[in-house]
C-alpha positions as CSV (number, residue, x, y, z in Angstrom):
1,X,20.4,-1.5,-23.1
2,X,18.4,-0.4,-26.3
3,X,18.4,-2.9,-29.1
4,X,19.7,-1.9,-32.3
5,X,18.6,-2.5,-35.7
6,X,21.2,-4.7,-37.7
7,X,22.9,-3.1,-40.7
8,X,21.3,-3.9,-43.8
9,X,22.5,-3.6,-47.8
10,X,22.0,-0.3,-49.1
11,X,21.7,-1.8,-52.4
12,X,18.8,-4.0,-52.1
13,X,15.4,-3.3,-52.1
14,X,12.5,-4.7,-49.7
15,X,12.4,-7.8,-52.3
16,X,15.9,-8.1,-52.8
17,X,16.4,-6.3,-55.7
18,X,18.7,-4.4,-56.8
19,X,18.6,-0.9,-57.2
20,X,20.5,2.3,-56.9
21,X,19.9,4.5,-53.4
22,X,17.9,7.3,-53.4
23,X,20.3,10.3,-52.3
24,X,18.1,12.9,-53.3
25,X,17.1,13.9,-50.2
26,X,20.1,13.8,-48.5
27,X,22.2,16.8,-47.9
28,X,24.9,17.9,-49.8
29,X,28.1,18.2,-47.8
30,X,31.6,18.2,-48.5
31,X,32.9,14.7,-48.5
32,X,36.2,13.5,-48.8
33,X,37.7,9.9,-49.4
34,X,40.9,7.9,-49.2
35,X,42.1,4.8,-50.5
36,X,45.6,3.4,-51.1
37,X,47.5,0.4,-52.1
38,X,50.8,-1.1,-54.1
39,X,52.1,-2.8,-56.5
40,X,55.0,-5.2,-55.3
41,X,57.2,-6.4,-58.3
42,X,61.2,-7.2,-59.0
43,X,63.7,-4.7,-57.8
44,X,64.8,-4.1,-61.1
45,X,61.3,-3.3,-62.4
46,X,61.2,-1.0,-59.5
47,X,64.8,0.1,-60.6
48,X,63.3,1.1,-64.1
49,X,60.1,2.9,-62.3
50,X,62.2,4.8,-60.3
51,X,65.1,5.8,-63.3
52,X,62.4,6.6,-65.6
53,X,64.2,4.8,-68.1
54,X,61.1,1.9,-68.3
55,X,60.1,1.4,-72.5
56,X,56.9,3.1,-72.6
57,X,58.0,6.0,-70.8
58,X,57.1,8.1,-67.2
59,X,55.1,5.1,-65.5
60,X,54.2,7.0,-62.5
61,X,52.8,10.4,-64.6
62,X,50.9,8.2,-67.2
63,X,49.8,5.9,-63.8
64,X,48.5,9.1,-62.1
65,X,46.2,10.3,-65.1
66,X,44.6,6.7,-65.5
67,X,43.9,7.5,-61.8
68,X,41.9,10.5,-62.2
69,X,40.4,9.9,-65.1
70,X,39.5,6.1,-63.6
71,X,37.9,8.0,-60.9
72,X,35.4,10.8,-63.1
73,X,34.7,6.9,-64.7
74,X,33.7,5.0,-61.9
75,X,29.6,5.6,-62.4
76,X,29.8,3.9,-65.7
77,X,32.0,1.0,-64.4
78,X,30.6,0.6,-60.9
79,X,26.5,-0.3,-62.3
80,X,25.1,1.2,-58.6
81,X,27.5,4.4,-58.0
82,X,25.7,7.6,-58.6
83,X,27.7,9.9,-61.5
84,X,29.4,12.7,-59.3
85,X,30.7,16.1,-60.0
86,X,34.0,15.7,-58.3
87,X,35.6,18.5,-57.1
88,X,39.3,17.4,-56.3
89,X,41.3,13.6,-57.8
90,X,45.1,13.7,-56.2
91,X,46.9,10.9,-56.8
92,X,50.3,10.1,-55.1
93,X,52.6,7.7,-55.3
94,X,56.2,6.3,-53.0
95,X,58.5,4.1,-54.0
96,X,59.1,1.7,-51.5
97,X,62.6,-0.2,-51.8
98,X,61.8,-2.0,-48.7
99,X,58.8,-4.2,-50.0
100,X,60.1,-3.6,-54.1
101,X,56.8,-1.7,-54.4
102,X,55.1,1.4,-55.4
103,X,52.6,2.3,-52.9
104,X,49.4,4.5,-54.8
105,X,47.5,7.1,-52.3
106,X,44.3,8.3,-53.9
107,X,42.6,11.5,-52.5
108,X,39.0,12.1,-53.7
109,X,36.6,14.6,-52.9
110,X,32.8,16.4,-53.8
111,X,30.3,18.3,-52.6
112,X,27.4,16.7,-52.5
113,X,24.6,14.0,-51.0
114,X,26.7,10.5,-51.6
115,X,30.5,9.6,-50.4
116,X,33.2,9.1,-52.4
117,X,35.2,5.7,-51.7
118,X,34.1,4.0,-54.5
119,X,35.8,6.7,-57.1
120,X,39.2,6.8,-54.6
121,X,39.3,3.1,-54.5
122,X,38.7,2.6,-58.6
123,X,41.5,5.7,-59.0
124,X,44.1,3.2,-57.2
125,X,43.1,0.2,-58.6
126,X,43.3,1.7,-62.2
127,X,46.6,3.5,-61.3
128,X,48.1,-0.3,-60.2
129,X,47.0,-2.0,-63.4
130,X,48.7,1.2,-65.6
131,X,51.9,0.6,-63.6
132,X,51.6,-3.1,-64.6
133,X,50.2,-2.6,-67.9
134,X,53.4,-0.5,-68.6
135,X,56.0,-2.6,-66.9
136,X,54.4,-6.2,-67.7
137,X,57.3,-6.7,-70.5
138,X,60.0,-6.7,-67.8
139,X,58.0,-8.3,-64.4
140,X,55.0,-10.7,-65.2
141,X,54.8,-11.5,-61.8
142,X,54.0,-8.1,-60.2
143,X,50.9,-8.2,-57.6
144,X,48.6,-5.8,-56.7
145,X,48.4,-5.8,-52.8
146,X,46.2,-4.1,-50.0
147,X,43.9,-1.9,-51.8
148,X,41.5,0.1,-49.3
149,X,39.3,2.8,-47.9
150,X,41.9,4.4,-45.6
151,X,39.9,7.4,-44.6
152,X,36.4,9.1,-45.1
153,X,34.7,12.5,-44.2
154,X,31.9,13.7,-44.2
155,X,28.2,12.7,-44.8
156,X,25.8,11.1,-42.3
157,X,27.9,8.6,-41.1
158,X,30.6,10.8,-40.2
159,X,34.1,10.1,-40.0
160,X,36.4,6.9,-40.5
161,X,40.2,6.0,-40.0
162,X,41.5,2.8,-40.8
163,X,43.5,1.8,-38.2
């Protein structure tokens, strides 16, 4: 059996230093990521989400612009991520009675020669802390829960589904 190489950090150099990855000769291909996760809170908070009737307005379409505009963002909040031209942000969201949450779905995707978790994964996140940010006058307590990579295509490394 050949013996493979253990993965190493991308982000590192030979000195341990850290430094952002040279993509330039890399391919560009389409790539396409998706992240997701939710915000469990009150029923009555989820009550006001759903009614539309919450103070400062349409939570959910004020939560899905912080999304996409947290994803054309993430380079300058994320110091190592390479500034992207992004060719698709979809943001969706489902109320879920069941667990008193709101469950965020990000879709991101570009054409070019680096991935794109790190923008689907900063749309969700941002979209989360809107829908608390806007609902934090009725539910203190709301948690943001499972945020993750759910899917990726393209690039060298292929394809991944989280199982």
């Amino acid at each position: 059996m050949p013996e493979s190489t253990p993965p190493t950090l991308t982000h590192f150099d030979a000195q341990g230093q850290a430094h952002m990855v040279d993509v330039g000769a890399k391919p560009a291909t389409h790539r396409v990521a998706v992240a997701s996760g939710r915000i469990e809170m009150q029923p009555e908070t989820l009550a006001l989400i759903a009614s539309g009737t919450a103070k400062k307005g349409d939570v959910l379409g004020v939560a899905r612009i912080a999304g996409i505009m947290a994803a054309k963002k993430t380079s300058d909040l994320i110091p190592l991520c390479h500034p992207l031209a992004l060719t698709r942000v979809a943001l969706d969201f489902e109320l879920q009675p069941d667990r008193n949450s709101v469950q965020c779905t990000a879709t991101v995707e570009t054409v070019g020669p680096t991935g794109v978790e790190m923008e689907a994964l900063t749309a969700v996140q941002v979209a989360l802390l809107t829908v608390y940010d806007m609902c934090k006058a009725v539910d203190r307590g709301m948690s943001i829960q499972g945020v993750g990579v759910v899917e990726k295509r393209g690039g060298k490394s292929g394809t991944f589904m989280q199982k």
